[in-house]
N, C-alpha and C positions, 0 to 999 in steps of 0.2 A: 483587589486580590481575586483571583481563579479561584472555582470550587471545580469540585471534581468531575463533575458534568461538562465546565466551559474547558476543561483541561481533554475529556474526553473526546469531544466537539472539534478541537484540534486536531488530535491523532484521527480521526474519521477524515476530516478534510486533506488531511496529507493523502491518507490511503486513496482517498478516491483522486488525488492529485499522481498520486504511482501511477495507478491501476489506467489515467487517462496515457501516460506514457507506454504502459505495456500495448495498450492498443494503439499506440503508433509505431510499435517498432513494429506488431506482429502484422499490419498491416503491413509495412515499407516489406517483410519477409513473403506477402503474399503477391505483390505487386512488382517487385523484382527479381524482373527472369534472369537479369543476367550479374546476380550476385555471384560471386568466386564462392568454393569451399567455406574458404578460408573468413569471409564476411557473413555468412550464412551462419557459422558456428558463431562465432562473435555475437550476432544476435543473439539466436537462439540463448547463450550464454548470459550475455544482457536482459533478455525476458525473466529468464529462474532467477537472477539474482533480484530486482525490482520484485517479482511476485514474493519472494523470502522479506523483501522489506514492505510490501503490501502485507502480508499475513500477521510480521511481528507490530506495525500500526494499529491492525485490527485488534490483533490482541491482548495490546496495552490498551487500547481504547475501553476492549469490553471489560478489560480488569478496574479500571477509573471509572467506569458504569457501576459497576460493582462495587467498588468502593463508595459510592456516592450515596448508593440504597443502605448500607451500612451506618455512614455517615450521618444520614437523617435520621434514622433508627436511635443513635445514639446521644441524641439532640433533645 
């Protein structure tokens, strides 16, 4: 069974599993001169959505952090 830590621990390693993604697209955006408009937006588009799923990882994470110090407390 998971406690709230190994559960936490989880959501942290997705995030930082995102966050290695966001630094390949914004890379592929810095190294491509000859993206169209149209593929440029598409990124960019693709980074804010991954960052919005990088932020809400983190911040389930730090809520199961939290929960966990709680948890012991109530033990």
């Amino acid at each position: 069974m998971m406690d709230y830590l190994e559960w936490a621990d989880e959501y942290y390693l997705n995030a930082r599993r995102v966050q290695t993604v966001i630094e390949r697209k914004k890379q592929l955006l810095k190294e491509k001169k000859a993206l169209t408009a149209d593929q440029r937006k598409r990124l960019t588009d693709d980074i804010k959505q991954y960052r919005r799923i990088y932020h809400e990882l983190q911040d389930i994470g730090d809520l199961l952090t939290a929960r966990a110090g709680v948890a012991v407390r109530e033990t």
